[in-house]
C-alpha positions, -999 to 999 in steps of 0.1 A, spaced: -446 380 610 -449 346 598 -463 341 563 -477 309 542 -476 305 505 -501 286 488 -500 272 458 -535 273 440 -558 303 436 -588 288 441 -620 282 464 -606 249 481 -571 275 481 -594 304 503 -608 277 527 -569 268 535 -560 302 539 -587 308 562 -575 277 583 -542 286 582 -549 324 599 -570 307 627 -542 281 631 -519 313 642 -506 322 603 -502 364 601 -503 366 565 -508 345 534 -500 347 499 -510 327 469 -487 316 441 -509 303 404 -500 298 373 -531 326 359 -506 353 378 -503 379 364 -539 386 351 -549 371 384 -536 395 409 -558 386 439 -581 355 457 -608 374 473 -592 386 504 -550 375 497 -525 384 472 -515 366 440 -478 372 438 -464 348 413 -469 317 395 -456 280 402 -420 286 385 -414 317 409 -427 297 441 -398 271 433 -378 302 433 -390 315 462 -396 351 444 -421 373 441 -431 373 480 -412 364 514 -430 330 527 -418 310 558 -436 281 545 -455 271 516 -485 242 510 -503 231 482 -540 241 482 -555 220 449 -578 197 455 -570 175 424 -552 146 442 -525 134 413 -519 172 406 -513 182 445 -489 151 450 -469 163 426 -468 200 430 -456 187 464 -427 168 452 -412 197 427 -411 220 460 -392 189 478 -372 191 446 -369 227 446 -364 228 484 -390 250 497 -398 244 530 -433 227 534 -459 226 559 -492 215 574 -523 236 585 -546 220 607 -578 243 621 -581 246 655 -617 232 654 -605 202 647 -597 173 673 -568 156 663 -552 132 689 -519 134 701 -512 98 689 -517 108 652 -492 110 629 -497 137 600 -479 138 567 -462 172 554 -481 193 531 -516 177 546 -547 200 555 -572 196 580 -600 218 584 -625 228 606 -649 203 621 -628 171 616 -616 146 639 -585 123 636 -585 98 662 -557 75 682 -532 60 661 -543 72 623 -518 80 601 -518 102 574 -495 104 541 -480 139 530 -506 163 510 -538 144 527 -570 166 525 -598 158 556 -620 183 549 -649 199 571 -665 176 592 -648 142 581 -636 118 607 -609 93 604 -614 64 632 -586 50 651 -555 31 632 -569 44 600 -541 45 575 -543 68 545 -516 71 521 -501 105 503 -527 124 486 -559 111 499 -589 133 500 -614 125 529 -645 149 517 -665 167 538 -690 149 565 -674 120 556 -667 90 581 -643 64 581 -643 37 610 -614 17 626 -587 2 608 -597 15 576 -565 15 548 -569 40 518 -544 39 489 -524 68 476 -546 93 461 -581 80 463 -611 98 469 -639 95 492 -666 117 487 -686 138 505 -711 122 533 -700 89 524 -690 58 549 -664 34 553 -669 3 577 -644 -7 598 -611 -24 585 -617 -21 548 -588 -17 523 -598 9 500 -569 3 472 -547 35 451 -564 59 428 -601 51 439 -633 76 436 -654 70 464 -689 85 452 -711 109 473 -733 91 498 -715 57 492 -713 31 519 -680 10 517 -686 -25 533 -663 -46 516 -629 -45 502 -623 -17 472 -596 -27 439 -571 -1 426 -583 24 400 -624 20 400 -650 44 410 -674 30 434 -706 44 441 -746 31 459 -750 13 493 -734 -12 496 -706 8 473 -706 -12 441 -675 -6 410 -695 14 381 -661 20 360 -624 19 359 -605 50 365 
């Protein structure tokens, strides 16, 4: 019986879970810091909070991943259990397509419906989520979030832990730079700065992060 600890009880934590039992995981468990007066996450158990996953207590795991959506927050959950040395994996859904010339970062997640094509690479603790596609040579750095239905075309560089939201579009060989909220909807036609928020079509700055 092979089991999977995640960290973060929490919707974005369920749709993990549920990728990583289709994916072949027996059994999962979550670890959160509201244990103990959170003792469940709908279907899984909560069996401890963060200090007792760096411990490795509180449930038998073969593998643990960080299920939070907040980018800065997951990268470095996922550097303590580096620290802590608990081993770390990936879950990728089965109903993804996800080509044998990828490379994929420890501690990512992809989910249902997403495609990662021919020579992307991924950092460790990427999110694609449902539906998002990530074009060939695509680079994305740790802790990048590709929302759902998003689409980002060839040659495409995003910084360590932006943001692109959901249903948006990146054109082909844009640099998208660190720290960057891509805004629902948003088409991306030109190059992107560190630390703005861009939103419209064409994608336009409307603050710095």
């Amino acid at each position: 019986m092979r089991r999977l600890a995640i960290l973060g009880a929490s919707g974005h934590g369920k749709v993990v879970a549920d990728a990583a039992l289709c994916a072949g995981w027996d059994e999962v468990c979550f670890f959160d810091d509201a244990w103990s007066e959170l003792e469940r996450n709908d279907e899984w158990p909560v069996v401890g909070d963060f200090a007792r996953m760096l411990r490795q207590e509180g449930a038998a795991f073969d593998a643990a991943v960080v299920g939070i959506g907040r980018n800065e927050v997951r990268l470095a959950k996922i550097a303590a259990l580096k620290d802590a040395g608990v081993p770390l994996t990936s879950v990728i859904h089965p109903a993804s397509v996800v080509s044998r010339y990828a490379s994929i970062g420890e501690g990512s997640v992809i989910f249902g419906g997403a495609i990662i094509n021919v020579r992307a690479g991924l950092g460790d603790g990427c999110i694609i989520n449902t539906g998002a596609t990530v074009d060939h040579d695509c680079r994305l750095a740790e802790g990048v979030h590709i929302s759902p239905g998003a689409n980002l075309a060839g040659n495409v560089t995003v910084g360590e832990g932006s943001w692109v939201g959901i249903g948006a579009c990146v054109r082909q060989g844009v640099t998208i730079g660190r720290n960057v909220m891509v805004g629902a909807g948003a088409a991306v036609v030109s190059d992107i700065p560190d630390d703005v928020t861009v939103v419209g079509v064409p994608a336009k700055v409307v603050e710095r992060n």
